[in-house]
TILUM-178033 format. One line per field, with one value per residue (C-alpha): residue in one letter; x, y, z. Coordinates in nm, 2 decimals. Example, Ala and Ser with C-alpha at 12.3 -4.5 7.8 and 13.67 -1.06 7.14 Angstrom:
r = A/S
c1 = 1.23/1.37
c2 = -0.45/-0.11
c3 = 0.78/0.71
This chain:
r = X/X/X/X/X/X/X/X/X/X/X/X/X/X/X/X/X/X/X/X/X/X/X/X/X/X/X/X/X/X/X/X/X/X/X/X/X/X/X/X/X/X/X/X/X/X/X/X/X/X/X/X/X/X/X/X/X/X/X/X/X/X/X/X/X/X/X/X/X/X/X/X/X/X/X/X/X/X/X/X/X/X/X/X/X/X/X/X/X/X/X/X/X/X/X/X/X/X/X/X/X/X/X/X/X/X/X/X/X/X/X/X/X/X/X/X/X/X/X/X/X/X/X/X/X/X/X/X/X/X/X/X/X/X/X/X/X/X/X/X/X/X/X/X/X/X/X/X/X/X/X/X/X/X/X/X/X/X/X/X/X/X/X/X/X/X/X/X/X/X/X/X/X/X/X/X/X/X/X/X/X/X/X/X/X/X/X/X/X/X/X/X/X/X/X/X/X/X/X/X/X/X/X/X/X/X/X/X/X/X/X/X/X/X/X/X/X/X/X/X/X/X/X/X/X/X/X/X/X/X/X/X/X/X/X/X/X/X
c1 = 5.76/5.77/6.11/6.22/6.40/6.61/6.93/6.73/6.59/6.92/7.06/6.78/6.85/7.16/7.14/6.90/7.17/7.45/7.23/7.15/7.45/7.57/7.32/7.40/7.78/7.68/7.48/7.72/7.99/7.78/7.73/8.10/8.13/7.85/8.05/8.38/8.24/8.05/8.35/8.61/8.33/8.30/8.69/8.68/8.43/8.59/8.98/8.76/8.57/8.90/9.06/8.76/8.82/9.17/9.11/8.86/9.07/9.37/9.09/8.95/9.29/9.40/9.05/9.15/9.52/9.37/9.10/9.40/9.54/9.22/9.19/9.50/9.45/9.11/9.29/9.58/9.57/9.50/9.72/10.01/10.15/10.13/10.38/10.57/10.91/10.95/10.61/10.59/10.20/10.05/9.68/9.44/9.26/9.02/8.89/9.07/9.19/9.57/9.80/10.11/10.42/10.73/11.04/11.39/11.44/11.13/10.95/10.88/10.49/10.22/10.32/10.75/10.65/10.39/10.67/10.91/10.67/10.58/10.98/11.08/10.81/10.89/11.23/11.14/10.87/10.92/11.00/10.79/10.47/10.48/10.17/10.36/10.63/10.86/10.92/11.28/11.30/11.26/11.34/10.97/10.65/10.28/10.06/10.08/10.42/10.48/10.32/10.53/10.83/10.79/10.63/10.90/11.15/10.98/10.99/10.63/10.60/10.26/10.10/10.18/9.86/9.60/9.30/9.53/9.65/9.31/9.25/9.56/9.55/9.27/8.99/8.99/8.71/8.78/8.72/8.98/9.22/9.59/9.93/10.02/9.70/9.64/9.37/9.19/8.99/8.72/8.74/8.60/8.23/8.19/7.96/8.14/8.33/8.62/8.92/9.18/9.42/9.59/9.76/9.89/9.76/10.03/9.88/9.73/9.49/9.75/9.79/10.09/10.12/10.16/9.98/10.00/10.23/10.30/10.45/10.49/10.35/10.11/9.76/9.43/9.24/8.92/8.67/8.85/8.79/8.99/8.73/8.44/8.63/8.77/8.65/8.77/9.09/9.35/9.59/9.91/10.09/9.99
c2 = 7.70/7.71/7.70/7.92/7.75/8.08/7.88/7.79/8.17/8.32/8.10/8.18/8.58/8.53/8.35/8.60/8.88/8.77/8.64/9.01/9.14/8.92/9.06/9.39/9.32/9.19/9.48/9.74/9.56/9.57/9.88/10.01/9.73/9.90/10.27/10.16/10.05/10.37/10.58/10.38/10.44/10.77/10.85/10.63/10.86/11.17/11.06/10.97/11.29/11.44/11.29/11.41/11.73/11.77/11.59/11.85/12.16/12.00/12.02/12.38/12.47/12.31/12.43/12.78/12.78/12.63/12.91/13.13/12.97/12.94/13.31/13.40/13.10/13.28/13.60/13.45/13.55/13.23/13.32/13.36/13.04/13.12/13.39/13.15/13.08/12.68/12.54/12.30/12.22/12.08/12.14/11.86/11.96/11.70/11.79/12.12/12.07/12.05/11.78/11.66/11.68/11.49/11.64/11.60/11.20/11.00/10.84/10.55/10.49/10.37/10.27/10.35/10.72/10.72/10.58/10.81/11.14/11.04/10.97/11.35/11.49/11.33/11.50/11.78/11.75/12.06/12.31/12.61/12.73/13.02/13.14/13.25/13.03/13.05/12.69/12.79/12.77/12.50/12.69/12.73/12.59/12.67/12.36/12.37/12.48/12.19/11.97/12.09/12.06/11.72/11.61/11.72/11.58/11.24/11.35/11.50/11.90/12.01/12.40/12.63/12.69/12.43/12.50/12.43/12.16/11.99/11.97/11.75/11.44/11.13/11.18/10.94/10.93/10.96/10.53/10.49/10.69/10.52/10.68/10.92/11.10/11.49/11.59/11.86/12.11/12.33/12.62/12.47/12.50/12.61/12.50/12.61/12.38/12.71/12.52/12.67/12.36/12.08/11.74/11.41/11.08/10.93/10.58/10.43/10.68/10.99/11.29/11.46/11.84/12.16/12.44/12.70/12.64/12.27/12.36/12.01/11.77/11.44/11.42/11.20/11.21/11.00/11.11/11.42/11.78/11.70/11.47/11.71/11.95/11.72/11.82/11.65/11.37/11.32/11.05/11.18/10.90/10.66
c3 = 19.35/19.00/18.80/18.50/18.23/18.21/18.01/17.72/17.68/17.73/17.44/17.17/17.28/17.22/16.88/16.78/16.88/16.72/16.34/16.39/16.45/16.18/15.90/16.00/15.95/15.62/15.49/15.61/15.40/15.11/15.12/15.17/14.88/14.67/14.78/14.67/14.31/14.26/14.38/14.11/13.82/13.91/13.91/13.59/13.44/13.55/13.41/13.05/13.09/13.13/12.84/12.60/12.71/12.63/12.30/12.22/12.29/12.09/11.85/11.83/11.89/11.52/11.40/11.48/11.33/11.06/11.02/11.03/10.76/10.59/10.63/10.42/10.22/10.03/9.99/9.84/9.38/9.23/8.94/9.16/9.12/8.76/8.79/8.98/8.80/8.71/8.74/8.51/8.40/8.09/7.95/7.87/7.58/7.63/7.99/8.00/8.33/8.47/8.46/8.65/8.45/8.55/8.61/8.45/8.57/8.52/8.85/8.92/8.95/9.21/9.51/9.51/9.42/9.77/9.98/9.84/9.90/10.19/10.26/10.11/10.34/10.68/10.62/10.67/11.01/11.24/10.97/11.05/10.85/10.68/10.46/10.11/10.15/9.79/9.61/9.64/9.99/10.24/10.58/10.59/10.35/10.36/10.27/9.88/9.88/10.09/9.92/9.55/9.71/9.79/9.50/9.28/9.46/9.40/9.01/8.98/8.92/9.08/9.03/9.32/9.46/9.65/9.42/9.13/9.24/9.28/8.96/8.87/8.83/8.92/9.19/9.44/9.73/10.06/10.10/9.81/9.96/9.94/10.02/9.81/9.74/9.79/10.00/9.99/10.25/10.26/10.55/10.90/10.94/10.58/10.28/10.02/9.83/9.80/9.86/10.18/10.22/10.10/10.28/10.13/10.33/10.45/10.50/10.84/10.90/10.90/10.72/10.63/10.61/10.71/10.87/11.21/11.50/11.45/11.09/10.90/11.14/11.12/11.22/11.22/10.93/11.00/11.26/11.31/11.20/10.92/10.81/10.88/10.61/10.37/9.99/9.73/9.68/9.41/9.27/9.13/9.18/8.93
């Protein structure tokens, strides 16, 4: 009668059972692994998606105050501030364009005046916009008003209206920019170098100014709209 060595097969079934059983184990983890990576990238990519979004309605949202803005800005007389009682402006013969004139006490120059602009203007964040604003009031400003008002109180008289007002004083490009220095907009999505608002740098990538439902507020100036519609850049200050 012949014997079976049943032991010895029983054990190598077994082993080959449980190293399968073992590699399936392993492979299932990897996979849940492999799920819970793609399921944290994919609410990762979803919150950043999220984000951009927002970012980008803040962003027409400004673009179409400002268009609003813009809007009255091109109808607005660019003699008015002509007529406006006060405005004290000087004419270089040489380049026949406007000059800044100081007021009454002399400033200080450079940097001091910036600070103190940019000081006067801060004052007065939250006051409401108001296209028309008069330089006698300062329960509401539009963006050149705005930017007179604080001007002068730092001892520097500029013209009434934004166009005007870019032609005073030293232009700067937008990589010189330092606090202190007017900057000027085109209308969004527009060619034409017509000028529809006006904003001082403030410094650390921040401009200060006014316009739609913020009224005088902060913003980002580089790789922002406000870049895309930047025109031209002025030193006063110095």
């Amino acid at each position: 009668m012949i014997r079976r060595n049943w032991k010895g097969k029983t054990s190598t079934v077994l082993a080959i059972l449980m190293g399968t059983s073992l590699l399936m184990g392993g492979q299932a983890y990897a996979a849940n692994e492999k799920s819970s990576i793609t399921h944290k990238q994919h609410k990762q990519h979803k919150k950043h998606t999220q984000v951009k979004k927002k970012l980008h309605q803040q962003d027409q949202q400004e673009e179409a105050q400002l268009d609003n803005q813009s809007s009255d800005q091109e109808n607005y007389n660019d003699n008015a501030w002509k007529s406006d009682s006060g405005v004290s402006t000087a004419l270089d013969k040489q380049s026949n364009s406007l000059v800044a004139t100081p007021t009454g006490k002399k400033a200080s120059v450079g940097s001091n005046v910036a600070d103190q602009v940019i000081s006067n203007g801060l004052k007065y964040k939250g006051t409401p916009y108001k296209f028309g604003s008069s330089k006698n009031t300062t329960g509401t400003f539009d963006c050149s008003s705005f930017t007179q008002r604080v001007f002068k109180e730092a001892g520097i008289t500029l013209p009434r209206d934004s166009r005007q007002q870019s032609r005073v004083g030293q232009q700067v490009s937008k990589n010189q920019l330092q606090k202190g220095d007017l900057i000027f907009f085109r209308s969004h999505g527009s060619s034409s170098p017509r000028i529809t608002h006006v904003a001082i740098y403030a410094g650390n990538n921040t401009l200060l100014h006014t316009y739609g439902s913020p009224g005088v507020t902060t913003s980002k100036f580089f790789g922002t709209s406000w870049e895309k519609r930047f025109e031209i850049a002025r030193r006063v200050t110095s």
